[in-house]
C-alpha positions in Angstrom: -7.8 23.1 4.3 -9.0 19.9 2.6 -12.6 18.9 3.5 -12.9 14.9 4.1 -16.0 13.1 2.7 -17.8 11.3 5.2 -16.6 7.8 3.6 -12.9 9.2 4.0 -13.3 10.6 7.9 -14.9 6.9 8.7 -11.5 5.4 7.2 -9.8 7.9 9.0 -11.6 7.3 12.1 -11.2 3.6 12.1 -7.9 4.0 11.2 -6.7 6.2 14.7 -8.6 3.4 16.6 -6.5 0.7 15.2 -3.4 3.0 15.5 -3.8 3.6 19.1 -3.5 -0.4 19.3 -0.7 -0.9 17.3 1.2 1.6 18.8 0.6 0.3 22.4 1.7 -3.3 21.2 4.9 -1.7 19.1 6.5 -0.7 22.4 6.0 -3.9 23.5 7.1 -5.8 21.0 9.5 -8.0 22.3 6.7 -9.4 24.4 4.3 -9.8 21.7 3.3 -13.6 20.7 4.2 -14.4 17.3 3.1 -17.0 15.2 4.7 -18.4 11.9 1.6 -17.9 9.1 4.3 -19.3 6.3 8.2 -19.3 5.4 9.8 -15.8 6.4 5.9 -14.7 6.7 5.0 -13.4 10.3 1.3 -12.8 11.7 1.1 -11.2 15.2 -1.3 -10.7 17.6 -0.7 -7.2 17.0 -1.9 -7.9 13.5 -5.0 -9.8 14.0 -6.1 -7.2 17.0 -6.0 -4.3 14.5 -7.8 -6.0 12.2 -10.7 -6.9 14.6 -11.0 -3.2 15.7 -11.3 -1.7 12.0 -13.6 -4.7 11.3 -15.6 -3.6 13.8 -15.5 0.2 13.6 -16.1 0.3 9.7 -18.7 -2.4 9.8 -20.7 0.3 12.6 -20.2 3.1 9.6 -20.9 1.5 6.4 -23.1 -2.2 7.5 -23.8 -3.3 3.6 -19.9 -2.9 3.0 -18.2 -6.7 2.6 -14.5 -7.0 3.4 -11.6 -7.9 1.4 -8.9 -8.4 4.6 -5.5 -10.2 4.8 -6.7 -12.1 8.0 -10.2 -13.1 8.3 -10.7 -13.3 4.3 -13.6 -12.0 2.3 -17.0 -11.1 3.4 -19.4 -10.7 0.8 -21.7 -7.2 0.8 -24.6 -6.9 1.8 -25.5 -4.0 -1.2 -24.1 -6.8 -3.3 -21.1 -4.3 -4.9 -18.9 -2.4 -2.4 -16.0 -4.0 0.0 -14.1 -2.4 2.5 -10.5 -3.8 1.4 -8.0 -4.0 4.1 -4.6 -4.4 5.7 -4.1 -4.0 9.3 -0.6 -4.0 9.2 1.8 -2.9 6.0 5.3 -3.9 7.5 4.4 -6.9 9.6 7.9 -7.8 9.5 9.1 -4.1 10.1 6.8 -4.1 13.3 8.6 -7.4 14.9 11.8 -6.5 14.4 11.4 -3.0 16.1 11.4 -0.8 12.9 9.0 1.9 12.9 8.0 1.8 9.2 4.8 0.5 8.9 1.1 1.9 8.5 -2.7 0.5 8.0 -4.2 0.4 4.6 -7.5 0.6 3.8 -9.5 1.1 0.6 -13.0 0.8 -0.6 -14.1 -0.7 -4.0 -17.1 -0.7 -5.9 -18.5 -2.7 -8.5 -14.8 -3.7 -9.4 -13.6 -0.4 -9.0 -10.9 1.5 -6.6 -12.9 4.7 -5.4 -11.3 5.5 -2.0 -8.1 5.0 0.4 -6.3 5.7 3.0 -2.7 4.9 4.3 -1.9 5.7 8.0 1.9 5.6 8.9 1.6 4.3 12.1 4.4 6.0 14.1 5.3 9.3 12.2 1.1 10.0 11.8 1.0 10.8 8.5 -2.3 10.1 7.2 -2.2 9.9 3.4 -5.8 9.7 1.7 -7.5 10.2 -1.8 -11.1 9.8 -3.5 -11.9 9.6 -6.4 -12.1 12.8 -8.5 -11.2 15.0 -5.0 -7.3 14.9 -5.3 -4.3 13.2 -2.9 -3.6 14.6 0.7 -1.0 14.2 3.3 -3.1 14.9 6.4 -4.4 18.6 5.0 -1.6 19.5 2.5 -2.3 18.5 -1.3 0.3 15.9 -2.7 1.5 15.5 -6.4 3.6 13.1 -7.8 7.6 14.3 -8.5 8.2 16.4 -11.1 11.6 14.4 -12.5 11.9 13.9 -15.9 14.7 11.8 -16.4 15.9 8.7 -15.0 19.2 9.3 -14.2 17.8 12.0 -11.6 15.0 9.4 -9.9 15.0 7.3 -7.0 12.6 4.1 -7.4 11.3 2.0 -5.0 10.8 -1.9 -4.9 10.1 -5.0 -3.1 12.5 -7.8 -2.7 11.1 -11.9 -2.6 12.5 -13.7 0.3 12.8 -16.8 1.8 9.8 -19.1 0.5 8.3 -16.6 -2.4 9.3 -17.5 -6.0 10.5 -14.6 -8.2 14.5 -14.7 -7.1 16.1 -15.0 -10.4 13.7 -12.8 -11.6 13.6 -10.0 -9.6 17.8 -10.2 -10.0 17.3 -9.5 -13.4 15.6 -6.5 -13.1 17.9 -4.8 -10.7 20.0 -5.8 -13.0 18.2 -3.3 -15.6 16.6 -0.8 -13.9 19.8 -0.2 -11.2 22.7 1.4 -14.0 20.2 4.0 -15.1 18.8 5.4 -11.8 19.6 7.7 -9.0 18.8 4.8 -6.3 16.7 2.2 -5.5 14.9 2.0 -1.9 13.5 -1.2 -0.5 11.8 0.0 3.1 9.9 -3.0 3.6 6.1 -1.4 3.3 4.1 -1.9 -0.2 1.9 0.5 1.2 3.8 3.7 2.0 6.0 2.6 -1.1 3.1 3.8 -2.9 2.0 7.2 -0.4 6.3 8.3 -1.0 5.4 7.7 -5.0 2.4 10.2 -4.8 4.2 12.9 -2.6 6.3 13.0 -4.6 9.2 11.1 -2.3 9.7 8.4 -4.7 9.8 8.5 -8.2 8.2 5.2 -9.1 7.7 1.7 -7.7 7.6 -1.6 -8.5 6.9 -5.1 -7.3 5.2 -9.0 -8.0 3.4 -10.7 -6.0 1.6 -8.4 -3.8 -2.1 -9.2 -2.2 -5.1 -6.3 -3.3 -5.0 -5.0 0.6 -1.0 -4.2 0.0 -1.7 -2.1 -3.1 -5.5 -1.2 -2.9 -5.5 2.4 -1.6 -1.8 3.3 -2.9 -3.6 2.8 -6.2 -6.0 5.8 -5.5 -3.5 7.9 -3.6 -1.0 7.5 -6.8 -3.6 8.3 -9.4 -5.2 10.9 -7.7 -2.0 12.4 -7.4 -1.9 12.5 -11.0 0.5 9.5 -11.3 0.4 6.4 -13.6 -0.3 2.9 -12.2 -0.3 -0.4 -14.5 0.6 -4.2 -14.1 4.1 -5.3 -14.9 2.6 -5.6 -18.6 1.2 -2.2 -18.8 -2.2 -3.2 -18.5 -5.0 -3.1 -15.8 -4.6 -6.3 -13.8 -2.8 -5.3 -10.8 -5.4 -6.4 -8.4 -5.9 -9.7 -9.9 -1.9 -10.0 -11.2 -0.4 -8.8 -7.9 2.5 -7.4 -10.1 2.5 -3.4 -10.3 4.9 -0.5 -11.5 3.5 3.5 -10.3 5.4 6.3 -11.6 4.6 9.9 -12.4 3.6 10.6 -16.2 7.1 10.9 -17.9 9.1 8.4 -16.0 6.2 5.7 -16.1 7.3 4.3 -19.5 10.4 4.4 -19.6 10.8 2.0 -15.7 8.5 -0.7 -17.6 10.5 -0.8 -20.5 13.9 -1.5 -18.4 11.6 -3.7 -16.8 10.4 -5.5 -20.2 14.2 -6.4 -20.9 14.4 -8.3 -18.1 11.4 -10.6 -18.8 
């Protein structure tokens, strides 16, 4: 059985508070208020609740902590180095339409650096988490990432742009690359759990542009803890600051950037 840290049972704890909300408000969704936050780009009251409860709950646990959140913005720290880096709801979309793919993501960084995170899928309770130096988990059971060594053989995930996000043409292109050479290609909606599947090993790889630091934040642990690879689109280090990110295990990390690199 895995033993939690305390910093990864206050997550956790936080977490199951905010789930208990989201699930109440999921079975109600067709009553839920919805407001437009931008083209195709939905923010619910569902949304902004869950963030206010793990605001409130981690702030209890860790007070110096800042915040990093999709809502309510940043908050500097008070210890001047560590933020609490958050998304309430991974899936906002999948949420209002009734799909039950989605999950709360939260990570913690210090000094610049990723040291914790957890991804909760809301409705199927899987809790993945990871610190630094302690390994990957699925609620108690160790993850790794896949074992697959060749591309033919691996399924990939991605995001698609939609109405009101540039990257169209773009993102055509490297279906266009990456699609002959692979088993499949997935596109569940969830940045999030994209990256939990690529470190249990349920996904091969991922990639996507244009994502926010509290949609790839924790995956970013759970992948590398899971002894995966995670770069920018470039191969470099910048996938905070970039948005753009491609996670893979070891051996089929390479080779998805360079089908990716033909289509830049």
């Amino acid at each position: 059985m895995a033993l939690r840290s305390a910093l990864i049972n206050a997550m956790a704890n936080a977490a199951r508070k905010a789930q208990r909300s989201l699930t109440r408000d999921f079975n109600e969704v067709e009553q839920l208020q919805v407001s437009k936050k931008g083209p195709a780009d939905f923010v619910s009251a569902a949304d902004r609740k869950a963030e206010k409860i793990l605001h409130q709950e981690l702030s209890k646990l860790r007070p110096d902590f800042g915040f990093i959140m999709e809502e309510a913005g940043r908050i500097e720290a008070k210890d001047g180095k560590t933020y609490w880096v958050i998304d309430p709801l991974d899936g906002t979309t999948n949420f209002l339409h009734g799909i039950p793919h989605f999950a709360i993501s939260i990570a913690v960084q210090r000094e610049g650096e990723l040291i914790a995170g957890i991804v909760l899928d809301v409705i199927r309770d899987e809790l993945f988490w990871a610190e630094k130096g302690v390994g990957a988990y699925m609620n108690e059971r160790r993850i790794r990432v896949s074992a697959r060594r060749k591309l033919p053989e691996a399924l990939f995930a991605t995001g698609i742009p939609f109405h009101g996000r540039p990257g169209h043409a773009q993102f055509l292109k490297e279906m266009t690359s990456v699609m002959g050479e692979v088993a499949g290609i997935r596109r569940m909606g969830a940045a999030a759990l994209d990256l939990a599947y690529v470190a249990a090993g349920r996904y091969d790889g991922f990639w996507e542009a244009g994502l926010s630091p509290w949609d790839i934040a924790a995956g970013i642990v759970l992948v590398r803890e899971a002894g995966g690879m995670v770069t920018d689109l470039k191969g470099g280090d910048t996938m905070i600051e970039t948005g753009g990110i491609v996670a893979a295990n070891d051996v089929l990390h390479g080779p998805l950037l360079k089908l990716l690199a033909k289509s830049a």
